[in-house]
Every structure is written in C-alpha cells, then in structure tokens.
Steps between C-alpha positions, in 0.01 A plus 500: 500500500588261259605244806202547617291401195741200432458405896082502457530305175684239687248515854214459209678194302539325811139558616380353164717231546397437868114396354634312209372135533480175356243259443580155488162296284462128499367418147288187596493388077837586399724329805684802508498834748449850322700788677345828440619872580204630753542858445498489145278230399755302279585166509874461510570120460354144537714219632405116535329311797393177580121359376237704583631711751224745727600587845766789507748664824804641598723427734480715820875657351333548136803272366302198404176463366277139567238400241252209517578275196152292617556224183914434619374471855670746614671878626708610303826730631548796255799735489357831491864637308513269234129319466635152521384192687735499785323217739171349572307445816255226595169580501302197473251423189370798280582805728296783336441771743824521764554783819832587633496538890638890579766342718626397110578121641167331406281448181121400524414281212137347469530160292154476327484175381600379861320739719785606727719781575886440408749684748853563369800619656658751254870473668507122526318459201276206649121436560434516875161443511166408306166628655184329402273754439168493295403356141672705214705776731558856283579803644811580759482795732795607748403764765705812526600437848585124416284327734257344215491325259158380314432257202143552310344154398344509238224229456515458915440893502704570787729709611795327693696673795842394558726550745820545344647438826415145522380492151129384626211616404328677832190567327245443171236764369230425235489749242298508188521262220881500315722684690791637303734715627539703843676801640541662847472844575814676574452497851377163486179494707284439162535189259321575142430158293362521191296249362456437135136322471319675738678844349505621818767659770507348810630744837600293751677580898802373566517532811127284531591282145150643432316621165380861633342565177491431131487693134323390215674630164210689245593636172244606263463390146780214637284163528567305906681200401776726331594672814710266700739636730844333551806804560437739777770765592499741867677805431664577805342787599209242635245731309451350125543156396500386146302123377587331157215396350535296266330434171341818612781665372455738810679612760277561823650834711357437839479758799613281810344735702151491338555132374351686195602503142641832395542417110570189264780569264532359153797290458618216256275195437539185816692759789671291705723569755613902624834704573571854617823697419732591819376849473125368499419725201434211272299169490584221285274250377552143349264439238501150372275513188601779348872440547594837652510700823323790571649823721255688719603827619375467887447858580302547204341162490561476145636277242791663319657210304496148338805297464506186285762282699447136345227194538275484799704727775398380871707593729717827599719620743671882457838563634600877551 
C-alpha cells in the first residue's frame, strides 16, 4: 500500500511537471528579457538585451531563443541555459516583428524603415535574400504546413504572399487600413489579419489570397479610436481565436466558426502581442502600458492573474 501511494505521488509530480512552462517577455523600455514561471504567475529573473528589443522565438530544439534588438540592427542569439548573448544574426535595419519558418532554417524579418522582407539563414548565419514588399511592412505569418509566408504592409495595406520556395511574392491582397499582425488557421486554409485603424478582422482564403469576410471590433462604453487591433492568436483547435486590442485594453474571443465575438476580456492597459501554455489552459498577454502580463484561463475565459514583469513588455514566447 504504501508503494503504491509513494508510486501515485511520483505519476502526479511528473504530470505537474509535464505542464510547467516558461515565458520568455521582451521588455521593450528596459533592454532586458523578463522570464516568468507560467503556472504560477511569478516572475523568476530578468537578464539584459540589446536596445529596444520586441520580436521573440525559439529555436525549433527550444535551446536558443532569437530576439529583435530593432535599435542594434539586429537578432540577437540567446542561450536559453544561461540567458547570455551567445551570437547575433543579420536582420537588416530595425527588425521589429520576425517569423521563424517550421522547417527551423529561415527567419522572416520585415525592415520598416526600408519596406522589405529580410531572409536569414539560421545555420549559416547569413542574409540570403531581401524582398521588396510594401511601405512600412509589420506583421509575419508562417503557415502550418510551410508553404506561406505573408508580410502585412502597413500604409500600402496589403497583404504580401510569398513563396518561401523561391522567396517571391506570388500574390498581393488589399486589406483594410493598417494591417498589423496575421495568423493562419491550423490547417492553414484561412489567413486572419488584423488591422489596427479600421479595428477590424479581416478573413481571408488561402487557397484564393482572398478577403472572404471581415469583423468590425464593438465594445460599449469603450470610445472607436481606442480599439485597434494588432496580436491575434488561433488556438489550434480552429474554433476560437483570440485579437489584442490595444489601448482597448481588451482582448476580443472570436468564434471562427461564426466569425462572431463570443466575449472581450479585460486585460492590462496597451495588449500587445498573445501566448498559450503547451497544455492550452492558459493565455498570456503582453501589456505595454501597464507594465505587466495578464493570464487568461481559456476554458473559463477568464482572467486569473496580473504579473508586473518590468517596462513596456512586447513580445513573448513560452517554452514547456
């Protein structure tokens, strides 16, 4: 009996240890990265960065973690083990928002200030190509089956389909006006692309580069202009998505069925950019204003917990 007990002890450690996770937080204000415990809510340790870093991933092995330090120019290589600079890559002029192909061999950067997208090869550590794409390029999407890649300009408000073949862009769509961020659907037949003036949701076929139809973000008692959508998060079960909004301080949950909102949730003041835990039974939030993240239990669709992590957190990336 008492083998037993010790033996189920064990089994249930190692289960709570299996959803343990870690969120890696670019803090956009204080060069540095914040590291915080996922399952508990507490921030465990900061470590230094380059100037202003944003754009946050992990290698395809979790070993290494790449950050966008946009004001050095450049990618930085960080050793997940010990938090220390271990290389750079080179991403061309103010790389902000950054995608890592899923073959783990490419990055995606869009340059900004000189409207193309920067392709790097991770292994050789070299720039192999620059795509002109339109005026200020944002948001970085890779489909789950690796046969897209898209770039959202923002003043040209376009969406950009690239081959990542060839690295060529095979097609352009017009979206409305500031397009932010974009994120396939798991299987990746749909592309959502949010765009921040028009504080709408754009649905668009991949298979026709088409917009099939578009949501318009309402909030009452929350005045137009504050809801601008940038972040925007599939969970993989292709039935809810999840759209930052903002200085809204929102967080849209939309039914991808529907194309409906199901709820806004309250979160921290300027939401940026969103993460799930492995297990998918949490939702992080960056929250730029208020200097914290926020946790959202997904099942629930409720907001459990805010964690102070340093100034003006941007970007995150969670590591099981």
């Amino acid at each position: 009996m008492f083998k037993n007990i010790i033996a189920a002890l064990c089994l249930s450690a190692l289960a709570s240890l299996a959803i343990a996770d870690t969120l890696y937080i670019t803090l956009e204000k204080d060069n540095a990265l914040a590291v915080v415990d996922g399952e508990s809510g507490t921030l465990l340790k900061t470590a230094p960065l380059g100037q202003r870093p944003r754009g946050i991933a992990l290698s395809k092995d979790e070993t290494q973690l790449y950050v966008a330090a946009s004001d050095d120019d450049t990618i930085q290589i960080i050793d997940v083990a010990t938090l220390k600079v271990v290389g750079d890559l080179p991403s061309g002029e103010d790389p902000e928002t950054f995608r890592l192909h899923k073959n783990g061999k490419y990055i995606y950067v869009s340059n900004e200030d000189d409207d193309i997208v920067t392709v790097i090869d991770v292994d050789s550590k070299q720039a192999i190509k620059e795509i002109a794409v339109g005026v200020e390029p944002e948001g970085i999407a890779v489909s789950d089956d690796g046969k897209w890649v898209v770039n959202t300009s923002e003043t040209t408000n376009m969406v950009h389909w690239i081959d990542p073949v060839s690295n060529t862009i095979k097609a352009n769509t017009l979206v409305d006006p500031r397009p932010r961020a974009a994120a396939f659907s798991t299987n990746s037949q749909t592309l959502y692309v949010t765009s921040e003036i028009a504080g709408s949701l754009s649905k668009l076929n991949v298979a026709s580069t088409k917009v099939e139809s578009k949501l318009h973000f309402k909030i009452q008692g929350v005045d137009k202009e504050l809801i601008q959508p940038v972040g925007v998060l599939v969970h993989p079960n292709d039935k809810l998505l999840f759209v930052a909004l903002g200085p809204a301080n929102r967080v849209a949950v939309v039914n991808m069925e529907t194309f409906e909102v199901e709820k806004y949730l309250l979160v921290g003041q300027r939401v940026w950019n969103l993460a799930f835990s492995p297990d998918l039974k949490r939702l992080y939030t960056t929250n730029g204003v208020s200097n914290d993240i926020s946790i959202i239990d997904v099942d629930d669709l409720k907001v459990t917990k805010s964690v102070r992590v340093g100034h003006y957190p941007w970007g995150i990336v969670v590591k099981k």
